[in-house]
N, C-alpha and C positions, 0 to 999 in steps of 0.2 A: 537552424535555418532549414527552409526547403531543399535547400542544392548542396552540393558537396564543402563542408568546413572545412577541408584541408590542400585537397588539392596537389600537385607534383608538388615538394617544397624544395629548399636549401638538400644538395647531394652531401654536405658535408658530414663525415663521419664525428659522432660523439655518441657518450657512452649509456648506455639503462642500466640502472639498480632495479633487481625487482626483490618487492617485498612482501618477505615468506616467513612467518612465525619462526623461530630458531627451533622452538620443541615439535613444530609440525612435521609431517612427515609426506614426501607427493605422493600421489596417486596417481593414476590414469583410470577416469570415468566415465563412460559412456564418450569416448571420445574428448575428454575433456584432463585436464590438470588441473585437478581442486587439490585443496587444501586439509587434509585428514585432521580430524581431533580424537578427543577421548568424551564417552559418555556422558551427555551434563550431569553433573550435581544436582541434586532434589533444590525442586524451586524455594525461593526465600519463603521465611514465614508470612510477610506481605508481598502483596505485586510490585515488580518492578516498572513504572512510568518511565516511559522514556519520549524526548522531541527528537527526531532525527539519530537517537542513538544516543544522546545524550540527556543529563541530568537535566530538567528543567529549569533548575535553575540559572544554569547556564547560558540560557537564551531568553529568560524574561523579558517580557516584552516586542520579543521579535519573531516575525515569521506570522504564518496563515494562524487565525485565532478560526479554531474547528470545536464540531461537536462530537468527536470520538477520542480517544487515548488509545495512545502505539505500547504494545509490548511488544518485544524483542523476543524470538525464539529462542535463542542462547541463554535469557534470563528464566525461560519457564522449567518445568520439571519433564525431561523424558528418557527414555528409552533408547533414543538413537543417537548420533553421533553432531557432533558440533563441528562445523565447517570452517575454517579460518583462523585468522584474519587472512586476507591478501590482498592486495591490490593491483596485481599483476591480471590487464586485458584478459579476455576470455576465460575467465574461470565463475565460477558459481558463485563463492563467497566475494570476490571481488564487485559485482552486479548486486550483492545483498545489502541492504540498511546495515549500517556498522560494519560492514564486512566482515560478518560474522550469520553465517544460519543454521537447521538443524537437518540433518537430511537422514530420512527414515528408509527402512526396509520396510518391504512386506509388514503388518501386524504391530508394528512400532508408532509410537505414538509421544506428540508433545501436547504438554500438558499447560493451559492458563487460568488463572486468578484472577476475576471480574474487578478491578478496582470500583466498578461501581454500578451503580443498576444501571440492563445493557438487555437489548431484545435482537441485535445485530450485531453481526461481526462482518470485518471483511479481510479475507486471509490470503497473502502474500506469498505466492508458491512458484514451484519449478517443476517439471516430469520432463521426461525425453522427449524427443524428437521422436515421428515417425523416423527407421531406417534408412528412406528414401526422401524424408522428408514430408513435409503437410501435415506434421504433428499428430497427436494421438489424445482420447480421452483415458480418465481415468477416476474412481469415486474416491471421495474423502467421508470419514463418518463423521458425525459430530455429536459428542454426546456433553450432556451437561449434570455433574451433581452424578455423575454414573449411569445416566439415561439418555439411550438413544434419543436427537433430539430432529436431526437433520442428515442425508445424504449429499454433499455435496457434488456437481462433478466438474473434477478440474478438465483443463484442456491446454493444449500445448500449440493450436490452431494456430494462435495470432504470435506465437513468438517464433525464438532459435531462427535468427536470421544468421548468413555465413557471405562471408567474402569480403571482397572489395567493395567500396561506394558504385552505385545504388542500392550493392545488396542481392543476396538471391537464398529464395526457399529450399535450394539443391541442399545438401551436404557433400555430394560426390563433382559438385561444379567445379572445372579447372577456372585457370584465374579470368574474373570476367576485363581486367586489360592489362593485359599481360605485356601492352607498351608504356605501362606505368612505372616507375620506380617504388621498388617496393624493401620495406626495412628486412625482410625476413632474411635475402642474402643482398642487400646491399648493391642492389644490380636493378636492373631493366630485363625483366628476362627473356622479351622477343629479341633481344639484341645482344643476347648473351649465352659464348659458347664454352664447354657443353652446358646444354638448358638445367637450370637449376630445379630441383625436384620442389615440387608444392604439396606437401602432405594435406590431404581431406579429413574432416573437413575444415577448409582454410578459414580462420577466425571468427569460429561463431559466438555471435554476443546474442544478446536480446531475450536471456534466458526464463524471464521474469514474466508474472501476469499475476490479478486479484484475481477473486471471485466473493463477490456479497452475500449472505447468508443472512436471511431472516430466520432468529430463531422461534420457536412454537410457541413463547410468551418471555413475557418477562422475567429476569432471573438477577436477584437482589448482588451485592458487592459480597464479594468472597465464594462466588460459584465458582464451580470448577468448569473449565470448558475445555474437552478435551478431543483433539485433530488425530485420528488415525488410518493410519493406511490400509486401506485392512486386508487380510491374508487370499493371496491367489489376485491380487491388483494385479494389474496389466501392465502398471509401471514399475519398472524394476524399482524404482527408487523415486524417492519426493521430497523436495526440499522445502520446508515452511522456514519462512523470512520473518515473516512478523503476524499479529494480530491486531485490527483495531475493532474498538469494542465500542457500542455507542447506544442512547436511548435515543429511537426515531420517535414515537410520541407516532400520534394523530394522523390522519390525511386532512391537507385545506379542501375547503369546501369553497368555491365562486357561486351561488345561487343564481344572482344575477346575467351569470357572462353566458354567453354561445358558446353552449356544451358540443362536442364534436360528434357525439352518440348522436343527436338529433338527423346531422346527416348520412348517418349509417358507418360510424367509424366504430371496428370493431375492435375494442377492446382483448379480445382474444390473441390476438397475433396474426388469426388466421388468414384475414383476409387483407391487403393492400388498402390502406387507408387514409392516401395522399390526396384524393381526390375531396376524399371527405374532410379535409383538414381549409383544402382549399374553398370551399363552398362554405366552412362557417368563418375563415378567416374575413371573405367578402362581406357577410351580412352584417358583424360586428364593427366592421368600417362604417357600411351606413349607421348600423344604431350608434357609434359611438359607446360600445360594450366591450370588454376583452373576450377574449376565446379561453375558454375551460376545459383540459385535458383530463377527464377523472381517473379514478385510479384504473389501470391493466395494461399490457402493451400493445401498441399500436405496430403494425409494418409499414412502414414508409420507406419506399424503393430510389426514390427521385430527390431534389433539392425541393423543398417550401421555402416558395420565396413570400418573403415577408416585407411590407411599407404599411407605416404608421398604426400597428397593432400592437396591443399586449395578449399575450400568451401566458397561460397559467398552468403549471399541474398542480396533481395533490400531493406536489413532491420526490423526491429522487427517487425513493426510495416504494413509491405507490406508482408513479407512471413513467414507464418506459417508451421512447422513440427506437424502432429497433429496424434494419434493413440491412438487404446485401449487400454487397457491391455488383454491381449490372455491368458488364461489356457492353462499351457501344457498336452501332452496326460501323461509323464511321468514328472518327475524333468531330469532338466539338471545338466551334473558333477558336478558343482559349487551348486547344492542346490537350484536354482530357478523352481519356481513352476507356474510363468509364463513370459512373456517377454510382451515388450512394445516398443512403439520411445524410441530411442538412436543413439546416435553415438557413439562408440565404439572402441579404440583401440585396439591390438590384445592384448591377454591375457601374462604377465609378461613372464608366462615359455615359450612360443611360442616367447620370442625374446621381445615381446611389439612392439609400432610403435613409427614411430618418424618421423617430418618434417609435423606434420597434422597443420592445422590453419582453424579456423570459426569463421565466422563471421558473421552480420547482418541479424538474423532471429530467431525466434520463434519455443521452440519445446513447445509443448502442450501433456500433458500426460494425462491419464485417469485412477491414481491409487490412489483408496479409499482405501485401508486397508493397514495395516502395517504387512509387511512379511520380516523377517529381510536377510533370507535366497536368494530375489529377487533379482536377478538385472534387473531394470527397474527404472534406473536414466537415465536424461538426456542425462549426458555426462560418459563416463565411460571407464575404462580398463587403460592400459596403455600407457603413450602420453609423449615421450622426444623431447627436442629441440621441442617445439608446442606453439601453441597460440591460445587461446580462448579468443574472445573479442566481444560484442555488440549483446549476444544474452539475450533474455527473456527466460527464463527457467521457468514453471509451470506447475504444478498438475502431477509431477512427485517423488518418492520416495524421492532420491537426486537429488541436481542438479548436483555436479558434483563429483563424487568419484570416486577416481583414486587410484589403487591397483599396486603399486612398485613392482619390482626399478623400476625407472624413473627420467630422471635429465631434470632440465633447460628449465620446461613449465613454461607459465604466461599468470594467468586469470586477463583480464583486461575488468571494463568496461561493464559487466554483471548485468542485475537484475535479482535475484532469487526469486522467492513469492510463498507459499502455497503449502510448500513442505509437506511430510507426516514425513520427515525424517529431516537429514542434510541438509544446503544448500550448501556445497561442506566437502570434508573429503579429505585427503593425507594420505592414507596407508599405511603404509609401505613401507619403502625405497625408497621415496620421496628426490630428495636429490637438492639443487641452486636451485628453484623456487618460484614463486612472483605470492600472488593474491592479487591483487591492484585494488582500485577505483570502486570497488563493492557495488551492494547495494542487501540487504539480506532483507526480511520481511516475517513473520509468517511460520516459519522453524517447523516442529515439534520433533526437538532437537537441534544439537548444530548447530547453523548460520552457522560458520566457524571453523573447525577441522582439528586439525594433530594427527595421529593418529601410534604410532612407535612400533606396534603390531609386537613382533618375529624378524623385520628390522627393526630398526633404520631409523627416518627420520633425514634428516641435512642442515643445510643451508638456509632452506627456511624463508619466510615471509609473514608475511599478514600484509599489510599497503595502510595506508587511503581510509579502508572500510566503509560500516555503514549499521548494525546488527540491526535490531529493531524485536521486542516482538516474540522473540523465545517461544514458550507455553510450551517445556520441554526444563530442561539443560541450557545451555551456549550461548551465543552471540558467545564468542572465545576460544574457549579449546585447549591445549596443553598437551596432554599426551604422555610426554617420549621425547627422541627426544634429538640430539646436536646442538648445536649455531642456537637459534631458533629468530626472531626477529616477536615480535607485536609494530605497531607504528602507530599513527596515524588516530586511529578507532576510530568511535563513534557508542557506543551500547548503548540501549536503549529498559526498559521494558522487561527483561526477566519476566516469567509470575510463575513458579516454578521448585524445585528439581536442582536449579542451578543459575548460574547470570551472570555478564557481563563479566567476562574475567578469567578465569580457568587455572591454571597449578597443573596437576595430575598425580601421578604417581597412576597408577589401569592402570586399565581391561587389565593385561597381556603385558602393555607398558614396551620397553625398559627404560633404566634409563635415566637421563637427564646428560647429558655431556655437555663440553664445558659452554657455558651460553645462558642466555633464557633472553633477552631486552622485558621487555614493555615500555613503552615509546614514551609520549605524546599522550595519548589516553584521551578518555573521556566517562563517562558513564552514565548515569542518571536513576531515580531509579530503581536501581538495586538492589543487597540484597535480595534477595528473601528466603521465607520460605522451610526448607530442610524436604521436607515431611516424612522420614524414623528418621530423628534425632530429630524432633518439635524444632527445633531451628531458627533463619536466619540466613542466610549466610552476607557472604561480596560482595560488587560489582567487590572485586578481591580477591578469594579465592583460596588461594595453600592446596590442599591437600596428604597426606602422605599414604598412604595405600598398596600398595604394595612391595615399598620401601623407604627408606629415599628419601627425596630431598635434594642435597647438593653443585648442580651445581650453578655458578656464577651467583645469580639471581637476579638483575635490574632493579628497576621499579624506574623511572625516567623523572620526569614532566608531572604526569598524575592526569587530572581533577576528582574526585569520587564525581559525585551534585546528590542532592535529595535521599541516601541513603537510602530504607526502614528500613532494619536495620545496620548492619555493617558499614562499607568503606572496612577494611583490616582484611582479615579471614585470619588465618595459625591453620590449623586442622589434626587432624589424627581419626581415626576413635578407638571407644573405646579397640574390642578386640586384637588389635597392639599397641596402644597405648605408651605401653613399651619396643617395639621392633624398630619402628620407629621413626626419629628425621626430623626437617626441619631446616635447618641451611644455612648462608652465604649468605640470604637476605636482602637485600641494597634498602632502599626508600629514596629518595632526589630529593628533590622539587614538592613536590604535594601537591594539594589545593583538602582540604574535606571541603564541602560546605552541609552542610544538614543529622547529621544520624538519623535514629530513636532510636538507642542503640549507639553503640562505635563506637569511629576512625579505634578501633585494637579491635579485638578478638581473642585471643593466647588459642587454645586448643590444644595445642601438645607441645614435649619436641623441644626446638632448637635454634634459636636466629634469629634477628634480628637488622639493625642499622637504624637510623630514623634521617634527617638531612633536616632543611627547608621543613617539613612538617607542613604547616599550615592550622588548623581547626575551622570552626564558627558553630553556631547552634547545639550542639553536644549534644541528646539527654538523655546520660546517660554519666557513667561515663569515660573516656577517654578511657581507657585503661582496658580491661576485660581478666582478662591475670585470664586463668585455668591450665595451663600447662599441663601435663598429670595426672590431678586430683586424685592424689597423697597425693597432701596438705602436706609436708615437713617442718617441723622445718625448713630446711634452705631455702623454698619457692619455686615458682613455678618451673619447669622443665624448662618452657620458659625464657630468657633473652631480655630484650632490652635495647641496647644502645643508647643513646640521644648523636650524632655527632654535633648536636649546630644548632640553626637557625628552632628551631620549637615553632610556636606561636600559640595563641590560649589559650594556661595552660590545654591543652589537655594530656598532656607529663607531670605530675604532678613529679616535682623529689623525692617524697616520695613512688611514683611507679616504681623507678629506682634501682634496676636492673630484681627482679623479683617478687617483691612482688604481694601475692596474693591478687586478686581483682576478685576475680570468681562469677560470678550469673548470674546462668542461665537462669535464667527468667526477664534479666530485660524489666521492663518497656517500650513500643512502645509510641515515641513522637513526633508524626509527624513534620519533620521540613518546615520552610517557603519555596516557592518555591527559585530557584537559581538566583542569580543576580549576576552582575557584580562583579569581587572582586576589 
């Protein structure tokens, strides 16, 4: 979400495992606590594939169907050192895919194996902080088959955020509300004497950024492609996360449509070219033609508002939308304090637009700080009967947040990467719409959001996405909302204060109506630590806090591997606790493969039934049922029903129906990775 996930929470003390390879050893880098390894081993004979870090196999079927393959830094052949596992906040490897990356010196280099013909890459990195912060450049080489092929330059511009919600680009900022309650000592620290010390820089996350590389032609399967840092870099150190490799093929060619050259849009970058976007968007309405983006970048400084237009590039990867972010002289009605590229529907109460559609191109944003009040997202406003399909969306707030009503758009087909914010949200009164076959990465909140603020959202779905390492929040959040459907996603590596798949009733959501499907998704570890509560969460955690949940809710054939802690959270927060219930939640057929603590953690009053749920590796004890910790002679507040067909001995029937099993500290056990079941 746009606004803050967490918020002052529960004062109550409970305990954090954090988890750190047994053979690893800490470090302190560059301001940071990573995870040290030992020099990888020369790459396999063949490349390693990998979805999210894992075996493909493993996820058949599910998640964003893309035209690249992920290798993993840790799998390739180099020189420098392997970072991880961890999953402990603010560190490097914990921010990484697999939690696992390689971080070079100076002259050091990791080395990949084309699994297949590939003229692109786009490489997954980390470099310092400027010292004062605003980040720093730095080049990468690329050579292929032993030849120079490409100079890349990384940048560290748009990341290494520190502090508290909203954020700030300082490193040396004291705490920005220091009347907040905060885990570090367990205090309030404007109200707490003597003042407790806040070491700088205080919790930088957001470590992570791509950069797209075209290489100088085409290079058959079994190239070498090799990333180094080269000697006298400016960055002390460089971490590469992963690689993906891909054949772009072609630019499309529109003959027909109203080319934007015509009106003097300059392909070069050099000159601001909104005007001229705006002038063939009009002509293409009369003719009834779309608008053709050809290949080069464009600057566009302002939002393009878009009604009843198609929009075409030759592609992500051929035509770039690219702009600042502008200060306004004043704030605009809405609350923004500056603007940036966009495309832009008209605004809800104006009617909204409807009949838009874009495609194939690139918007490129230029916003480092987090202003919740902004609009300078990508795509934005309101857009019925539309279609969004095959753009790259980055270095923009969100990518796509859409402010209802609005019916019957579908995001398809989209990557979103290195957003500040969401990588798309559904506002309010969002109502029959599909975001399908999406791939989301390093979001700096929830991947994917519905959000039924004041309107009710309905109808809609997000299926067969895939969500990897959101640094706050959720992969998939559902707050409020009637007959909502999640299917089919694969999330992966939420980082904190949230996890893979969220159903919430807070921040001012309507209720949940109707029923809410997940089903067939998959997640991997996920579970993360709930920085206001020092507890972890679940890879699919239902929360109760504004109101009960009590709508028809579904989760049905969904994989939960690699747990940090949880699988299945059902929670309410402590000062509601006995005001609100979670009831009329239905699990059947889901495989828990890996937790660090439990299958179930039940901290709220309400019930649940559990049928052909089977569990291996389960690090503590099955079932951590606190109810609304109460502690009752007749037991917890929570219920579970064993509907038949759950194996494992996870479901102990001496834990049936609510016996108390509460400890809130237990023990962190790392499980084995996931394998086949």
């Amino acid at each position: 979400m746009s606004r803050s996930t967490t918020g002052v929470a529960a004062r109550r003390s409970t305990g954090r495992s954090r988890w750190v390879a047994a053979a690893a050893t800490a470090v302190v880098t560059a301001g940071l606590v990573t995870t040290a390894g030992t020099a990888a081993a020369s790459a396999p004979s063949a490349p390693v594939v990998t979805r999210a870090a894992l075996a493909p196999s493993l996820v058949a079927g599910r998640g964003a169907k893309v035209d690249f393959v992920e290798q993993e830094a840790e799998n390739a052949a180099t020189n420098g050192v392997v970072i991880g596992p961890d999953r402990s906040a603010y560190t490097l490897p914990a921010e990484a895919s697999g939690r696992k990356a390689v971080k070079l010196a100076p002259g050091q280099y990791v080395e990949f194996t084309l699994p297949g013909a590939a003229d692109a890459v786009t490489v997954r990195y980390s470099i310092p902080d400027a010292p004062a912060g605003g980040g720093i450049t730095a080049p990468l080489d690329v050579a292929v088959n032993g030849r120079h092929a490409r100079t890349a330059t990384l940048t560290s511009q748009y990341s290494w955020l520190y502090n508290q919600y909203p954020f700030s680009n300082d490193p040396g900022a004291g705490l920005l509300h220091p009347d907040w309650w905060i885990t570090e000592c367990s205090c309030v620290p404007a109200a707490t004497t003597p003042a407790p010390v806040i070491t700088t820089p205080f919790r930088p996350s957001h470590f992570y950024d791509e950069q797209r590389v075209r290489l100088d032609r085409v290079y058959a399967a079994g190239a070498k492609v090799r990333l180094t840092a080269p000697a006298g870099s400016n960055a002390a150190w460089t971490v590469i996360d992963l690689l993906d490799s891909q054949l772009v093929g072609l630019p499309h060619v529109e003959l027909t449509a109203v080319n934007v050259l015509l009106f003097g849009a300059d392909p070069t970058g050099g000159r601001e070219s909104a005007d001229a976007f705006d002038k063939a968007i009009a002509l293409a309405k009369r003719l009834h033609r779309k608008v053709y983006l050809p290949p080069g970048t464009y600057q566009v400084n302002r939002h393009v508002v878009v009604d009843d237009v198609t929009i075409v590039g030759a592609g992500s990867w051929y035509t770039t939308v690219k702009g600042h972010e502008v200060a306004l002289g004043a704030p605009a009605p809405d609350g923004s304090v500056h603007t940036g590229v966009g495309f832009y529907g008209k605004d809800a109460a104006s009617g909204g637009s409807r009949n838009v559609h874009l495609s194939g191109f690139a918007v490129e944003g230029d916003v480092r700080e987090r202003v919740d009040t902004d609009q300078v997202n990508a795509v934005g406003g309101a857009m019925s009967d539309s279609t969004i399909k095959g753009l790259y969306l980055h270095h923009t707030k969100v990518g796509l947040w859409f402010d209802g009503p609005m019916t019957n758009t579908r995001v398809e087909g989209n990557v979103i990467a290195d957003q500040i914010a969401d990588g798309l949200n559904f506002h309010t009164g969002v109502t029959n719409s599909v975001v399908s076959n999406n791939f989301v990465r390093n979001t700096g909140d929830d991947g994917l959001a519905m959000w039924s603020e004041e309107v009710g959202n309905a109808g809609n779905a997000f299926d067969h996405n895939t969500v990897q390492t959101p640094t706050l929040a959720n992969g998939i959040a559902i707050y409020g909302g009637t007959d909502t459907t999640v299917s089919d996603n694969l999330v992966a590596d939420p980082i904190r204060e949230g996890s893979a798949i969220h159903v919430g009733s807070r921040f001012g959501a309507e209720a949940f109506t109707g029923y809410v499907r997940v089903t067939d998704n998959t997640t991997v570890r996920s579970g993360t630590f709930e920085l206001n509560w020092k507890i972890g969460l679940g890879a699919i955690w239902l929360y109760a806090l504004d109101k009960d949940i009590s709508a028809d809710v579904q989760v049905v054939g969904d994989h939960f591997l690699d747990n940090t802690y949880n699988a299945i959270m059902l929670v309410s927060d402590f000062p509601v606790k006995d005001r609100v219930s979670i009831t009329n939640v239905h699990f059947k057929d889901i495989r828990v493969d890996g937790t660090g603590t439990s299958v179930v953690s039940a901290r709220s009053a309400g019930s649940a039934t559990f049928q052909n749920v089977d569990a291996r590796n389960v690090g503590a004890v099955g079932v951590n049922n606190c109810g609304s910790f109460n502690f009752t002679p007749a037991g917890s507040e929570f219920s579970l029903t064993d509907a038949g067909g759950n194996d494992g001995g996870w479901l102990a029937p001496w834990q049936l129906p609510n016996t108390i099993t509460c400890d809130d500290r237990p023990a962190v056990a790392p499980p084995p990775a996931p394998s086949a079941w």
